[in-house]
C-alpha positions in Angstrom: -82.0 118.4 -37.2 -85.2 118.1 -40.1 -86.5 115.5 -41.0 -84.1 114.7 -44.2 -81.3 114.7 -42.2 -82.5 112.4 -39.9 -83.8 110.3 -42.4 -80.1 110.3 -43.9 -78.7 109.7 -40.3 -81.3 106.5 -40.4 -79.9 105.2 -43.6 -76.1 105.6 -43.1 -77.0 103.8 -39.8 -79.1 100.8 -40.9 -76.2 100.4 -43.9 -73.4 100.0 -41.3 -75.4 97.6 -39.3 -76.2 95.1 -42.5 -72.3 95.7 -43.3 -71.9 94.6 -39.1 -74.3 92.0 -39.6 -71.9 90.8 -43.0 -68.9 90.9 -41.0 -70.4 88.9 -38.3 -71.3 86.0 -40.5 -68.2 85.7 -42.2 -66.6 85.7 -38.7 -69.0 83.4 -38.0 -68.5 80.9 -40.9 -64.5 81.8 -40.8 -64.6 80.6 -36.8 -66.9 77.5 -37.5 -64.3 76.7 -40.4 -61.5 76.6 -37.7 -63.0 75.2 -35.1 -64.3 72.1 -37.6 -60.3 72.1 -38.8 -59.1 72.4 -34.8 -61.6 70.0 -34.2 -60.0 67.3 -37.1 -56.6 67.8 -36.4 -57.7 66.9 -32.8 -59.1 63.8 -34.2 -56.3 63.0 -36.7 -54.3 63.3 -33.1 -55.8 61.4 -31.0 -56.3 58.6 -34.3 -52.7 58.7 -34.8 -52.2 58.3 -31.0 -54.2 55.5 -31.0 -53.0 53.5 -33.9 -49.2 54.0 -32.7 -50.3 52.9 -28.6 -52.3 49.7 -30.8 -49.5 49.1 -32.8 -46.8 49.2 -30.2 -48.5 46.6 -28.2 -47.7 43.9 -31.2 -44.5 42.6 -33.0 -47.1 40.9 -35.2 -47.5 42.4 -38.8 -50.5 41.0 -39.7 -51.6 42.4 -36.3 -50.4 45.8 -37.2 -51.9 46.0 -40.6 -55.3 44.9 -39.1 -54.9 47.9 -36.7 -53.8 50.5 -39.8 -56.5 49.4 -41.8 -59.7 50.0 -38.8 -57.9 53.2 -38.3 -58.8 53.9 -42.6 -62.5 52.6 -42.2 -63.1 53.2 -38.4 -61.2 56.5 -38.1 -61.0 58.4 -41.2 -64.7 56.7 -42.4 -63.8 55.0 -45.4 -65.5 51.9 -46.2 -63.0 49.7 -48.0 -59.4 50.0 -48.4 -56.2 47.3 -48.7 -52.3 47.8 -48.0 -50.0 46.7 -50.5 -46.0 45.8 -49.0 -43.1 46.8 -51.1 -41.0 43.9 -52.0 -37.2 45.8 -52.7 -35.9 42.4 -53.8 -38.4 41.9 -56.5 -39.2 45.6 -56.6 -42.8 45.0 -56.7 -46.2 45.6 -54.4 -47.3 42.7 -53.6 -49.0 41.1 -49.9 -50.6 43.1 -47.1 -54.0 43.2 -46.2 -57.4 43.9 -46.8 -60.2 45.5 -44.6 -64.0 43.7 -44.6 -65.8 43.7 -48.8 -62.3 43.3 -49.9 -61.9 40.4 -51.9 -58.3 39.5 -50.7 -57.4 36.2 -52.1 -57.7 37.8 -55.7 -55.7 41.1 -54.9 -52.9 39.0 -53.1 -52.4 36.9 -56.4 -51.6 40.0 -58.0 -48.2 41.3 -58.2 -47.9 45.2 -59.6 -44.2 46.1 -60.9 -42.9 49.0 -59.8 -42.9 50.4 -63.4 -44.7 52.5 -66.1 -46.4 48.9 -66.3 -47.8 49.3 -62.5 -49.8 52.2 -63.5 -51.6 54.4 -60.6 -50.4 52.5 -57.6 -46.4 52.3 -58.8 -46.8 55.9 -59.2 -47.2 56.8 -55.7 -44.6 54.4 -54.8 -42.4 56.0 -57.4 -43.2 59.5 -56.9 -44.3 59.6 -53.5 -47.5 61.1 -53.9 -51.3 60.7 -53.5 -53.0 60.2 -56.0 -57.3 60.9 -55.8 -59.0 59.1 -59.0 -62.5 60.4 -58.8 -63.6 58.6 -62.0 -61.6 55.4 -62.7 -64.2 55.0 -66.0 -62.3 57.7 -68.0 -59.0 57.8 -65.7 -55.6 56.5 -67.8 -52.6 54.5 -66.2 -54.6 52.4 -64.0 -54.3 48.7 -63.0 -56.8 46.7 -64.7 -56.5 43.7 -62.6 -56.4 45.2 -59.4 -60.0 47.7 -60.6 -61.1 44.3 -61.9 -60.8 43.3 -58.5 -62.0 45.7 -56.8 -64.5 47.6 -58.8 -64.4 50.6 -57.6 -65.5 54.1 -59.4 -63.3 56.6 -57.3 -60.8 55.5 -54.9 -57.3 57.4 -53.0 -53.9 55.6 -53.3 -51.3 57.3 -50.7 -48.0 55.9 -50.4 -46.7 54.9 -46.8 -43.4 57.1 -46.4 -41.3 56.7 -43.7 -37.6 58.5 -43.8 -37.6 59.3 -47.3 -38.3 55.5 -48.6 -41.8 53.8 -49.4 -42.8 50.9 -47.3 -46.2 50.0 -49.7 -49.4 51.8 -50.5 -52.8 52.0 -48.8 -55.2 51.9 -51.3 -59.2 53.7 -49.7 -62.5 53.9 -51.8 -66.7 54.2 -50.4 -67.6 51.8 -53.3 -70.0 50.1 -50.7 -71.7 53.6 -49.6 -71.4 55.2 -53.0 -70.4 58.2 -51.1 -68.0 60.8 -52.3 -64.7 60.9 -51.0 -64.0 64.3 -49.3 -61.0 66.3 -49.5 -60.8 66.1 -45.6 -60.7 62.2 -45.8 -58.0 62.4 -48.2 -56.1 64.7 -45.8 -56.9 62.0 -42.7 -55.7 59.8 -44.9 -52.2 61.1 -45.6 -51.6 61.9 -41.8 -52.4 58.2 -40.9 -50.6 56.8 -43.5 -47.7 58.7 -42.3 -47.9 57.3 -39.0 -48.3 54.1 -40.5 -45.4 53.3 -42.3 -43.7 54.1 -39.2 -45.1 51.1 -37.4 -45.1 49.0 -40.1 -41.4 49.7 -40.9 -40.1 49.1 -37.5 -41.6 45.6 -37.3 -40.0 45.3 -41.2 -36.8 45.8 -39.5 -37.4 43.5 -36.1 -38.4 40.5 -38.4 -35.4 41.3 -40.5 -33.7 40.8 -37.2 -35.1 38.2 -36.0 -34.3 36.1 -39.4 -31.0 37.4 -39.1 -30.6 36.3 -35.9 -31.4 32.6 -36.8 -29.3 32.1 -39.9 -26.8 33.4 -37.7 -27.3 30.8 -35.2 -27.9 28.0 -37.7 -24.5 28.9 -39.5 -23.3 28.6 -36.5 -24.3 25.9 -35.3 -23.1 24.2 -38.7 -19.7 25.4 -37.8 -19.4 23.9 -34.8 -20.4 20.8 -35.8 -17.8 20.9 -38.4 -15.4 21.6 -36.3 -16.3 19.1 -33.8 -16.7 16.7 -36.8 -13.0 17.3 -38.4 -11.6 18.0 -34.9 -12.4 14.0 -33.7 -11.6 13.1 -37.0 -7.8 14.5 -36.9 -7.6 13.4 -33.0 -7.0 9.6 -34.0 -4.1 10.0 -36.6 -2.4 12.5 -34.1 -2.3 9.8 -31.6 -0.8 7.3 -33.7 1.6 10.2 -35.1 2.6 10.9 -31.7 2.8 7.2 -30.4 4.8 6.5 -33.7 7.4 9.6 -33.2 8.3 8.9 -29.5 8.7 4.6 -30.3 11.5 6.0 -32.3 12.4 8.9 -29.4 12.7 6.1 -27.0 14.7 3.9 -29.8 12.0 1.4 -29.4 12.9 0.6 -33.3 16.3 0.6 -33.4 18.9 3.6 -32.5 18.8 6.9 -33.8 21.6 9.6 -34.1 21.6 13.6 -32.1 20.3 15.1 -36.2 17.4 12.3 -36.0 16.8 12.9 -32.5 16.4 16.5 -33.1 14.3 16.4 -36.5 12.1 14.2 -34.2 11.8 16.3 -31.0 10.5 19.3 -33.3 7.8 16.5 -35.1 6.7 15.4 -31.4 6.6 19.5 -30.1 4.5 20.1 -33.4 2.5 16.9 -32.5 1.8 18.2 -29.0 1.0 21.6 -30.6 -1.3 20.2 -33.2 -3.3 18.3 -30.2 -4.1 21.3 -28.3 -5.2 23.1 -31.1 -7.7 20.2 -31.7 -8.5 20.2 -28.1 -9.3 23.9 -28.0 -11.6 24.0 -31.0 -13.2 20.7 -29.3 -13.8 23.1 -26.2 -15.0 26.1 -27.4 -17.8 23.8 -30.3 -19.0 22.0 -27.0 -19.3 24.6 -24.7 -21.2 27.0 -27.4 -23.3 24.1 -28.2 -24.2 23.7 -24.6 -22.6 20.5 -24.6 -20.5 20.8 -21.3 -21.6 20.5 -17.6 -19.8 21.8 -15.3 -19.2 19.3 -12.3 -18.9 21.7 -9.0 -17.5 20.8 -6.0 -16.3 22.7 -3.1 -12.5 23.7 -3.7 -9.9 26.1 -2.2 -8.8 28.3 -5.2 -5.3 29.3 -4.1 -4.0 25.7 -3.9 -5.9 25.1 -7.5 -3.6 28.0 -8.5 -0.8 27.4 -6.9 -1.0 23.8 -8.6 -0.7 25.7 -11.6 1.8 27.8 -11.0 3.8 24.8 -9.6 3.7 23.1 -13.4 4.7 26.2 -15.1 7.7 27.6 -13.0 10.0 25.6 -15.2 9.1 27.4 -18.1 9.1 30.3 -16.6 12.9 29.6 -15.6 13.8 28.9 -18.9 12.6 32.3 -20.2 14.0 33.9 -16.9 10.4 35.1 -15.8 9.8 35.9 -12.6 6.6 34.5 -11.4 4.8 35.7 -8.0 1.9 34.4 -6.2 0.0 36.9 -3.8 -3.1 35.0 -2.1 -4.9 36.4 0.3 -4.7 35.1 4.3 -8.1 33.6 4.6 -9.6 32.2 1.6 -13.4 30.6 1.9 -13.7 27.5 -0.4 -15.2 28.2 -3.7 -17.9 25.8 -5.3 -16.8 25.8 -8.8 -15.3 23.1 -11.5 -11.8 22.5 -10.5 -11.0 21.3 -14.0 -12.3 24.1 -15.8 -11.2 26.9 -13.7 -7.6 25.7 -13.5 -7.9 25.4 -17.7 -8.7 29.3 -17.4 -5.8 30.0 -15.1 -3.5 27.9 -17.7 -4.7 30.1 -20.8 -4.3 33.0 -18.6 -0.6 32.4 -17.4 0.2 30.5 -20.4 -0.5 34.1 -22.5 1.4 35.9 -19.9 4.8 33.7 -20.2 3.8 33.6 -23.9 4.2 37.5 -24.0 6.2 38.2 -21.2 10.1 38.9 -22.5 13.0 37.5 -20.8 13.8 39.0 -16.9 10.3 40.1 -16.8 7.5 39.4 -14.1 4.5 37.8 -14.0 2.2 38.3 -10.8 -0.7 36.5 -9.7 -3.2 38.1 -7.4 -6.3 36.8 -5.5 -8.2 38.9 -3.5 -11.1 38.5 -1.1 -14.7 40.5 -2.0 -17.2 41.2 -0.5 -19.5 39.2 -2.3 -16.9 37.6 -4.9 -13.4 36.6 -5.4 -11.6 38.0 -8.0 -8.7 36.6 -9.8 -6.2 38.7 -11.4 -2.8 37.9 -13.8 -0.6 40.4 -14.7 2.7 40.7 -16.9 4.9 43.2 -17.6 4.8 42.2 -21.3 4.3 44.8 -24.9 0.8 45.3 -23.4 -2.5 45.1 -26.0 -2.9 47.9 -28.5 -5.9 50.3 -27.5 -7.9 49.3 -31.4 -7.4 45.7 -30.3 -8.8 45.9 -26.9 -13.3 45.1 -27.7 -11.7 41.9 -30.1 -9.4 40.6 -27.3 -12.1 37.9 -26.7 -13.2 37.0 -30.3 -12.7 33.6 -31.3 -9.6 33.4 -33.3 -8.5 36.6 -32.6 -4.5 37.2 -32.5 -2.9 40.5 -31.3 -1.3 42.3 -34.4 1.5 44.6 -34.5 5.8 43.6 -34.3 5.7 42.9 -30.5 3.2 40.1 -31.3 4.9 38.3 -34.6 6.0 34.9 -34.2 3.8 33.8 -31.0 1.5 31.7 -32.4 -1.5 30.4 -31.1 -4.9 29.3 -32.0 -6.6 32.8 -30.7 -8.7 30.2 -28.8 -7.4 30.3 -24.8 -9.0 33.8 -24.0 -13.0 33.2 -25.9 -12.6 29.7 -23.6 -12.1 31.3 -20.9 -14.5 33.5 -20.8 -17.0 30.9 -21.6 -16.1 29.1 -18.4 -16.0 32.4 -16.4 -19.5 33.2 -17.7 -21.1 29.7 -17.0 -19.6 29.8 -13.3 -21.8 33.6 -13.1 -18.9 35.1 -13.1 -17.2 38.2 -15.2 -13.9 38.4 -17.2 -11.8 41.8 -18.7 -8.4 43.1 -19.2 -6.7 46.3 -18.5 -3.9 47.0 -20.9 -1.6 49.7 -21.9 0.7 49.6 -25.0 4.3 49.1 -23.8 3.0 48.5 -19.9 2.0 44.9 -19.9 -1.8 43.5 -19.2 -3.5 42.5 -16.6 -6.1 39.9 -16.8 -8.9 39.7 -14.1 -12.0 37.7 -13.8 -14.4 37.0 -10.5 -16.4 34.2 -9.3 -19.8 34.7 -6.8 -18.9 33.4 -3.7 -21.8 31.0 -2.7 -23.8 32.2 1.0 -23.4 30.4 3.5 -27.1 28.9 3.8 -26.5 27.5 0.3 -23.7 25.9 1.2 -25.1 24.5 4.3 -27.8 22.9 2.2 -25.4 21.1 0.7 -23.7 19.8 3.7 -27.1 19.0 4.7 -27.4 16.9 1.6 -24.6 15.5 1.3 -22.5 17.7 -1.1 -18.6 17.8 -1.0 -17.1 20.3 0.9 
């Protein structure tokens, strides 16, 4: 090889290794680029992370937007910014928060309409975008009393999204710093705010809740009193109805024919039927309003049964109903409210012979637990219809369909009964089939045996 050859070689060589050396850089640069990008997505992680553990530990929403708005200056490094709330009643932004510099009580005065009127910050509501005002001096559509407010040359509005509707805006500017605002903060930004409006839109919807819950309870309430109010109100009348009717039944005034008689044995049945009405709305307003006590003693169940199966047989001869009794052998004594427990096996038998059609059968089981006895009636009536069966409880509630017309009722018996189950500890359901009858059951906690030496011990009844 001469020297020009070599020379040539030399040339071709020292030209591929600058184009190496090229390639190398830009690999370089390309692999610090993505490592810089891996490494803000890590942090954009680990800040989302962080604001949704923080956020989660507080059902607070001041709290919350305290968190969202370090996460804005803290996290992504800006050094103001404020959230504005959506208000979908008044359909404006208006409340929130605002980080340290901020001067809050002048921004919460203001209220920006979520119109062409709202300018900059209605439009990212509106449209759902970000919008990056780098020099508010010659920018259009902005909010003069807000920038009045705040000052600032270049700021970032982003809207908090959260399944496809806008919760508010957080509004982020370096008027402090003077600083520019990079497009990576911008990015930060967006991915926070997204996380964001998450948090701040399930504590929305717990408050919502929560206020909810109360009026619920305070209508309530209202209604109960009313009840109780018109209830007492109607109870004196009815008494002098009813003492009225059977002076004449008993031809106290004077004598009566069999048509008077009659008219006035229907007045006195509706009488009696008006008066446990009033009774049962009584029970079920007191015992929702916490207003009865249950007065325990010790009892044996089956003869409390058996009592009231004793006082309905006659009615159940007159409809030709079959009643059976099926106790068990040895029954421990039960320390419950005698009173209120045989008013749940009334309403429970008094539905069955209600329902039960002529020549049928109505059985009443008690069976020994292990840790419970449970109480069953059953009938061999038009059964409940499978769409009725999760409202057989409500209050007021009456069975529809042909089977059911013309039984009456106040659609009170079962939602008292299940009260009186539930303050005794004890559970209540029914198994039903259309055109197979029903069978209520309920249990009641047996009480140990130490407890209910204690009591001996003390005195208790037994």
């Amino acid at each position: 090889m001469d020297e020009n050859q070599l020379k040539r070689v030399l040339a071709r060589t020292q030209k591929e290794l600058k184009e190496a050396r090229k390639q190398l850089r830009n690999w370089q640069k390309k692999s610090e680029t993505s490592s810089r990008m891996l490494a803000e997505k890590i942090d954009e992680l680990v800040m989302s992370h962080h604001i949704l553990s923080s956020t989660r530990q507080t059902m607070n929403l001041e709290d919350r937007l305290e968190i969202i708005l370090k996460g804005v200056t803290i996290g992504v490094g800006f050094d103001r910014a404020i959230i504005l709330l959506v208000d979908e009643k008044e359909k404006v932004l208006t409340d929130g928060m605002g980080s340290e510099g901020i001067p809050w009580k002048r921004i919460q005065a203001i209220r920006v309409p979520l119109t062409k009127e709202g300018g900059i910050l209605a439009q990212a509501v509106l449209k759902k975008r970000t919008y990056h005002i780098k020099n508010a001096s010659k920018a259009e559509d902005l909010n003069p009393e807000i920038l009045g407010a705040l000052k600032a040359r270049s700021f970032v509005v982003t809207p908090l999204v959260t399944g496809g509707s806008v919760v508010g805006i957080i509004w982020a500017d370096n008027s402090d710093s003077g600083r520019p605002i990079k497009k990576e903060a911008i990015g930060s930004l967006i991915f926070l705010a997204n996380q964001a409006a998450l948090a701040i839109r399930n504590i929305q919807l717990y408050i919502n809740l929560e206020e909810a819950n109360k009026e619920l309870v305070r209508l309530s309430n209202i209604k109960s009193e009313f009840v109780s109010t018109v209830s007492h109100e109607l109870r004196t009348p009815l008494t002098s109805i009813k003492e009225g009717v059977l002076l004449v039944l008993d031809q106290t005034a004077g004598k009566i024919n069999d048509t008077q008689k009659r008219c006035l044995t229907i007045a006195q049945q509706e009488v009696d039927r008006l008066a446990r009405i009033i009774n049962n709305l009584l029970d079920i307003s007191r015992i929702e309003a916490g207003k009865v006590e249950l007065k325990k003693r010790w009892v044996n169940i089956a003869e409390l049964s058996k009592e009231v199966l004793t006082s309905l047989q006659s009615q159940a001869k007159d409809k030709g109903i079959h009643l059976r009794f099926e106790p068990p052998t040895d029954l421990p004594k039960m320390y419950i409210d005698p009173d209120r427990i045989k008013e749940v096996f009334i309403n429970l038998l008094g539905n069955a012979l209600k329902f039960t059609l002529r020549r049928g059968k109505i059985t009443l089981r008690i069976e020994d637990k292990k840790d419970e006895v449970e109480v069953s009636v059953s009938d061999t009536g038009p059964g409940i219809p499978a769409d009725q069966m999760d409202k057989i409880f409500d209050k007021f509630h009456q069975v529809e369909g042909a089977s059911f017309s013309g039984t009456g009722g106040t659609g009170l018996g079962l939602p008292i009964a299940q009260k009186i189950i539930e303050m005794h500890q004890g559970r209540i359901w029914v198994k039903s089939r259309l055109g197979r009858g029903s069978r209520f059951i309920f249990t009641l906690p047996k009480d140990s045996q130490r407890t209910k030496a204690r009591r001996q011990k003390r005195g208790g009844n037994i």
